[in-house]
N, C-alpha and C positions, 0 to 999 in steps of 0.2 A: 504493500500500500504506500508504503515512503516513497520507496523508488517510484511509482507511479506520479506521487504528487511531485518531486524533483524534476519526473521529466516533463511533466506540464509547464513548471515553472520556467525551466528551460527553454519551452517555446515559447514563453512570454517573454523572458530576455531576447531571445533571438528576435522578436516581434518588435521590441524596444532598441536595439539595435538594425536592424531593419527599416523602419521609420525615421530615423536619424539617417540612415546611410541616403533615404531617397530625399529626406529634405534636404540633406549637402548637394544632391546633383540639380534641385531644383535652383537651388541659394547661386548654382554654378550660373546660373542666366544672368545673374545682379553681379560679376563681378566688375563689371567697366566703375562701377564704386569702390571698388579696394585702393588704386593707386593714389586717391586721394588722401590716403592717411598716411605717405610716405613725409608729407612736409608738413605734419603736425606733433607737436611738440611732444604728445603721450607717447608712450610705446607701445607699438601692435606689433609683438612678437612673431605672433601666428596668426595673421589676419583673414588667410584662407578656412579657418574656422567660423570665420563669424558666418559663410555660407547657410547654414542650416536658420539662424537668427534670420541671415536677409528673406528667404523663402517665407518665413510665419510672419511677416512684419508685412509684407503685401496682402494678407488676411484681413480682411473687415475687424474681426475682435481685434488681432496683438499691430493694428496699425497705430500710428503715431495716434490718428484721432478715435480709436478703440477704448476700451474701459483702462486698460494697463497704462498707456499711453496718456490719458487724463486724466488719472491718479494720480501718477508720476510727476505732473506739470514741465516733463522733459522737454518740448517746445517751447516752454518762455524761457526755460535755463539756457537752450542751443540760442537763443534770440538775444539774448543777454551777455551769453559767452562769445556768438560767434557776430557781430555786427558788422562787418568789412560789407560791401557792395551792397548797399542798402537790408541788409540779410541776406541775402540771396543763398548763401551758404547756411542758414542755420536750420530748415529743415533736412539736408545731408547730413547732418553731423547729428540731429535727432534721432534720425533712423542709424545710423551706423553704433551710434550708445547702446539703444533699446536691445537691436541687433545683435549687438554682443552679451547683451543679459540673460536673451531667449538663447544666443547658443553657448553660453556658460551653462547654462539650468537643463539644458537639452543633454550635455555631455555629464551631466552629476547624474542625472537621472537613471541614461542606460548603463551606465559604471552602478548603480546602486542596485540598479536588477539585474545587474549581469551575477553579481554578487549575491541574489537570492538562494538561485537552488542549492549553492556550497551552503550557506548559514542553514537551510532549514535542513541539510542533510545531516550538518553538524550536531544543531542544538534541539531539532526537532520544530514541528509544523509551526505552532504556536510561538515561541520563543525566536524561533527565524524572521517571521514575519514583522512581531512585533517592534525588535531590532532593524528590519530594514525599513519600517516605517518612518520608526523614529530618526536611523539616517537619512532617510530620502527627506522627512522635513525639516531636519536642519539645514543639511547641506541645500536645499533651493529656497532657503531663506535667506540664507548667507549669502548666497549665488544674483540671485534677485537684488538683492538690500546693495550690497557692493555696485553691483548693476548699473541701478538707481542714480543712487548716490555719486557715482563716479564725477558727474557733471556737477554737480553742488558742489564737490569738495574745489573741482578746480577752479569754479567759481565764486568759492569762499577765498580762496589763496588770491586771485585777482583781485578780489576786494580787499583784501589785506594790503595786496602791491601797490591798490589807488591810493589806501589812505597813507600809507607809509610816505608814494611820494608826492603826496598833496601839498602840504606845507612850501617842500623846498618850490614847487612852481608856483605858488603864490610867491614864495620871495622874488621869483623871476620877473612874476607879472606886475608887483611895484617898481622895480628897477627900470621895469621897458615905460609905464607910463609915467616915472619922474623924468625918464628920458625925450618924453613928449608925443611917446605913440599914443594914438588912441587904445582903445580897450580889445576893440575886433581885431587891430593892429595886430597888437601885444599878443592875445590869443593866438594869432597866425604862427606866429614867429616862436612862440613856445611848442606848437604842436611838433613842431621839427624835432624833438628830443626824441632818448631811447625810453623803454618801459611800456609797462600797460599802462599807466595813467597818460602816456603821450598818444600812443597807440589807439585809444577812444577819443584823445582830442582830436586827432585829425581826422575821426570818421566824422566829426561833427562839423571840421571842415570842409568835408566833402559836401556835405547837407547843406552847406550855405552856398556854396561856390556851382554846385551842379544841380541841385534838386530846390537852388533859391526859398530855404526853408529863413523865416527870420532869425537872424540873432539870441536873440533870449528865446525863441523856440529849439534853436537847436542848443541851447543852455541845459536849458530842461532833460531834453533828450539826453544829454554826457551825464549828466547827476543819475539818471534812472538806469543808464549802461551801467555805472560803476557800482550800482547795488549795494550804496553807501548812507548811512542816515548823516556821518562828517558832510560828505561831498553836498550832498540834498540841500543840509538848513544851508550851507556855505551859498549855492548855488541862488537859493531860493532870497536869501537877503542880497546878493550880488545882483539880482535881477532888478530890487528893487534902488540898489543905492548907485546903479548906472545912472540913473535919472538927472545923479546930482553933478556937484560942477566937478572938476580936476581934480582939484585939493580936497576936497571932499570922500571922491572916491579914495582918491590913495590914504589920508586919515584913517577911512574904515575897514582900505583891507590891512594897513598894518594892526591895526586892533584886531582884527580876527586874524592875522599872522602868530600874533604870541598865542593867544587860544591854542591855534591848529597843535603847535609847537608843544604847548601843554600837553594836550590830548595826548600824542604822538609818545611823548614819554612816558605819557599812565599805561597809554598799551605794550612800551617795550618792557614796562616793569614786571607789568603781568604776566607779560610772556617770558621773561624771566623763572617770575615765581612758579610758573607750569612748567618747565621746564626741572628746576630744580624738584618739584612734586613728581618728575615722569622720572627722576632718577632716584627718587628715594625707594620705591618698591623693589627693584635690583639688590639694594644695599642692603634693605633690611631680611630679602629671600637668604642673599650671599652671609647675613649675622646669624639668621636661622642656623640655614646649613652647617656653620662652624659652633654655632652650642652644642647641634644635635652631636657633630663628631667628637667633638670636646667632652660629654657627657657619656658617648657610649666609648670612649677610650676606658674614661674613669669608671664606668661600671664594670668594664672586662678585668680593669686592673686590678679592683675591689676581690672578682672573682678568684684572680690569680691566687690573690693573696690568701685566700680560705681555702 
């Protein structure tokens, strides 16, 4: 009777492997999408994997605009993250994320029922199953959540990189208007820098220069890219105190210059103190580890000695 349930199960892996094998030849139609992640900054080790992902992503349900897909809000993340050519790139990079989620959790999957008929021949029906359940929903939570996530994290580190170098290009942008540029001037002539906080200013130059968007509309628009509450209130009083005369403006950004400058130091402090809390747990495993050896010397020695 085992053996019989074994070999069933076996054709359920095989059936779980099989399914996988035809969605990678499907996925194989979407590859003219792979060589685009050769000039992006993450690492797609094995990008011919994500095949099987491209195949269930053209699906109604696991499409961008599917249930998974609008849980997720991965669309306003790729819109946020990827802004170059008006978007034009940030549904590709939606789908190539999601992509990789569906065929992360696709390859956990048939690894975890490949692994059925051994466990239930080992430990028996009940106990087999039980155990690969509970691995199958870990591992496609994991699988998924990482997924997910992947695009938040990089666009939490971006936001990080605006606000870090917010400050110093407000110092830039008093310097250019004591020098007599105007504001839009100053603006232009700042976008030229390196970084992501440059790197969105000049998409917002592009916005004035090509798609003749106003000034304080593409203002707006650079505060809501860098997914910033600093950038935002900064933006959002910048908008209004353009209005005023020269001295004026430049007055109020050096006032909001030492602020920025403030802030900028609470957060490297902090990030400090996280830092120093990410290495205490190391320390105190490594204190463990040396009482527990230190203790069971001294109780062998105890032994010896009676």
């Amino acid at each position: 009777m085992d053996l019989i349930i074994c070999l069933v199960l076996a054709v359920v892996s095989l059936a779980a492997v099989l399914i996988y094998v035809i969605l990678m030849v499907r996925g194989k139609a979407h590859d003219d999408l792979l060589p685009g992640l050769a000039g992006d900054s993450e690492k797609w080790s094995n990008p011919e994997l994500i095949a099987p992902g491209l195949a269930l992503v053209q699906t109604p349900f696991f499409s961008i605009d599917g249930p998974v897909g609008q849980l997720s809000g991965i669309r306003r993340q790729a819109q946020l993250l990827y802004p170059e050519k008006e978007g034009k790139y940030a549904l590709y990079w939606a789908t190539i994320y999601l992509a990789n989620t569906y065929s992360n959790a696709l390859i956990g999957a048939a690894f975890v029922l490949c692994l059925l008929p051994f466990l239930v021949y080992m430990v028996g029906l009940l106990y087999g199953l039980g155990a690969t359940l509970l691995f199958l929903i870990v591992l496609e939570v994991l699988f998924i959540r990482d997924g997910i996530t992947k695009l938040k994290i990089r666009l939490k580190q971006r936001t990080e990189a605006c606000e870090d170098e917010f400050p110093n290009m407000v110092s830039k942008l008093i310097l250019l208007l004591n020098a007599g540029m105007t504001l839009d001037e100053a603006w232009f002539e700042i976008a030229k820098g390196e970084g992501a906080l440059y790197s969105l200013m000049r998409v917002s130059c592009d916005e004035i220069t090509k798609l003749n968007v106003p000034f304080g509309g593409a203002l707006y628009k650079f505060a809501d890219r860098c997914d910033s509450q600093v950038v935002r209130k900064f933006i959002g009083i910048l908008s209004q105190a353009q209005k005023n005369s020269g001295a004026a403006l430049i007055l109020f950004l050096q006032s909001q210059m030492d602020e920025l400058w403030s802030e900028k130091r609470t957060r490297m402090m902090q990030k400090g103190d996280a830092a120093a809390a990410g290495l205490l747990l190391p320390i105190m495993i490594v204190l463990v580890a040396v009482i527990v050896l230190v203790l069971y010397a001294a109780v062998g020695g105890m032994n010896l000695s009676f």
